[in-house]
N, C-alpha and C positions, 0 to 999 in steps of 0.2 A: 565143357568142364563139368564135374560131376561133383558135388560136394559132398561131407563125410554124411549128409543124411539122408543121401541117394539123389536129389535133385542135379536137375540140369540146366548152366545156363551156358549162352549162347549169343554169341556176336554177331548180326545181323542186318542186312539193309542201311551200311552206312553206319548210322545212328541209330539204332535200337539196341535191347539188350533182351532178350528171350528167356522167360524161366521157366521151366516145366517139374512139377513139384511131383514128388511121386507117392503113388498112390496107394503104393502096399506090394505084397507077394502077392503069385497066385499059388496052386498046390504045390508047385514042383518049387517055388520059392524064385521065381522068373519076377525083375521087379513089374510094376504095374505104372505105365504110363497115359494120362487121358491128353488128347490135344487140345480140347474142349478147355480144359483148365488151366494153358499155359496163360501167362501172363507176358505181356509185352510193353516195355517200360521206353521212355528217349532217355541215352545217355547223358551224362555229367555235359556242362555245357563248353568243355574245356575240351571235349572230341567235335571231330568233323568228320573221322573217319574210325571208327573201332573197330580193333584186328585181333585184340585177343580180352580173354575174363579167367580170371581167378578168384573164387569167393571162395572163404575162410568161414564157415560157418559155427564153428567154436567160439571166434572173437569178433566175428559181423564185422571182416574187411572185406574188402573187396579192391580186388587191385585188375587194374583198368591196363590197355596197351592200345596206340593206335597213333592216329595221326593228329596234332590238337593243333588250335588256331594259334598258337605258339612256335610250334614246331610241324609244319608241316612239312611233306616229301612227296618225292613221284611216287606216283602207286608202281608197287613192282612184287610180282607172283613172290608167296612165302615170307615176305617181310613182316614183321608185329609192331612195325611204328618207330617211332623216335622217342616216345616218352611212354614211361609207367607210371601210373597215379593212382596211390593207395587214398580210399577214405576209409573213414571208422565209423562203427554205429551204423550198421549198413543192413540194416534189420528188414528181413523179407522184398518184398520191393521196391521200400522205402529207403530214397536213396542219403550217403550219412554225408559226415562231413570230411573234406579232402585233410587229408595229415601230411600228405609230402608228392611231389613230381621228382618224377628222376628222370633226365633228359640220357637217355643210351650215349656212349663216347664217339666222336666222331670221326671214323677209320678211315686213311689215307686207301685212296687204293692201293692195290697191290702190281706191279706190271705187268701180272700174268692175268689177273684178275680183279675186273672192280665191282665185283660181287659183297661184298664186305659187309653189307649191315647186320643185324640180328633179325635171326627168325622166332625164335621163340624166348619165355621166361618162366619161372616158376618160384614157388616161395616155401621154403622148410626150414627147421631149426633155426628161426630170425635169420634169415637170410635169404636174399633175391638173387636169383642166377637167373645171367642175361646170355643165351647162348650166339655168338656171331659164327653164323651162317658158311661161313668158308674159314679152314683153317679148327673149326672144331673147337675154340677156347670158349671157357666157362667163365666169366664177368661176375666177380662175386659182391655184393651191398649188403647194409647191414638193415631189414624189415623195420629197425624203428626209427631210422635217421638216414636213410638211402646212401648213409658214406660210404663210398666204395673200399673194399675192406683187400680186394686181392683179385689174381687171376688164378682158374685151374686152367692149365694146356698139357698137353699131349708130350710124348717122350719120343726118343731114340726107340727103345724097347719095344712100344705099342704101334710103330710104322707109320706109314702117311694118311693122313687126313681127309677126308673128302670134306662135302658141301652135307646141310643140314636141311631138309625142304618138308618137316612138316612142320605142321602149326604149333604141336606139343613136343616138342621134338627132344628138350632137356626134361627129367622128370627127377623129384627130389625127395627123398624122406628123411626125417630123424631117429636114430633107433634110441633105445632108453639109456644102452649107455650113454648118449652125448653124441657119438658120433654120429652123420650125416650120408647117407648114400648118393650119389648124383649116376644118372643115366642120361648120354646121350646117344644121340641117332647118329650115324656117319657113314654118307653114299659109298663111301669109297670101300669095294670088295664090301658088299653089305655086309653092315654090322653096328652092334652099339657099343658104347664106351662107358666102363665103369669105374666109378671114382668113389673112396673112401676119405673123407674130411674127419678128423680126429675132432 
């Protein structure tokens, strides 16, 4: 993940959490990264397994995904865990205080497939979208009280659905009018899926 002031962090080794600050342009305006200065932190103590990071560097949250002594799961390729865990005051490597878990919904399989969890999450316009992995639906929360607010899913019009299999795989922004853009990934006849929220 890359934050809005070029930084990098990264989920790693289980329980670590990797942050690599950056260090500037060089002429051609290429950013500048030192390995020498990453910083390598242990996760909140509520992971046993961290699979995904989201920092918010405007309001020092930092939203957490993975496998926690709570909720834990089989490890299974592409998955981001069963629970998200936003803290606040999440100031450089200093880690802040937890404001809310969201435990992901718990999908029946399906008979053709029991692929079902979530691969990826992300967070814009106060709002968390949990992408599940098969079938392509967008899981919509609300960023200051995790209540879950709605589903985006897929239509007649836009065809069949594949699987989701990267780790970032929903990506979201807010534009200034208010509305919301969501992108997802979808194996199926490669391609992405674009979604406008009013």
């Amino acid at each position: 993940w890359v934050d809005k002031k070029g930084d990098i962090w990264m989920a790693g080794a289980r329980t670590k959490i990797f942050h690599i600050p950056l260090q500037g342009f060089d002429d051609h305006q290429n950013p500048i990264y030192d390995m020498s200065k990453m910083v390598v932190s242990p996760t909140p103590g509520e992971f046993t397994f961290l699979e995904r990071i989201i920092y918010d560097s405007d309001t020092h949250r930092m939203y957490l995904s993975g496998q926690t002594v709570n909720n834990p799961i089989a490890a299974h390729y592409g998955f981001m865990g069963r629970e998200v865990i936003c803290y606040e005051n999440w100031v450089g490597d200093t880690a802040g205080k937890l404001k809310w878990r969201l435990v992901a919904p718990a999908l029946n399989p399906l008979p053709h497939d029991t692929d079902t969890g979530f691969s990826s999450f992300t967070v814009a316009g106060g709002k968390v979208f949990l992408l599940q992995r098969f079938w392509n639906r967008v899981w919509v929360f609300n960023a200051e009280t995790a209540a879950f607010e709605g589903l985006v899913t897929t239509t007649p019009e836009t065809g069949t659905s594949g699987w989701c299999d990267m780790s970032h795989g929903v990506q979201a922004c807010q534009r200034k009018d208010g509305s919301t853009f969501v992108f997802t990934e979808d194996d199926y006849r490669p391609k992405y899926r674009f979604y406008i929220l009013p």
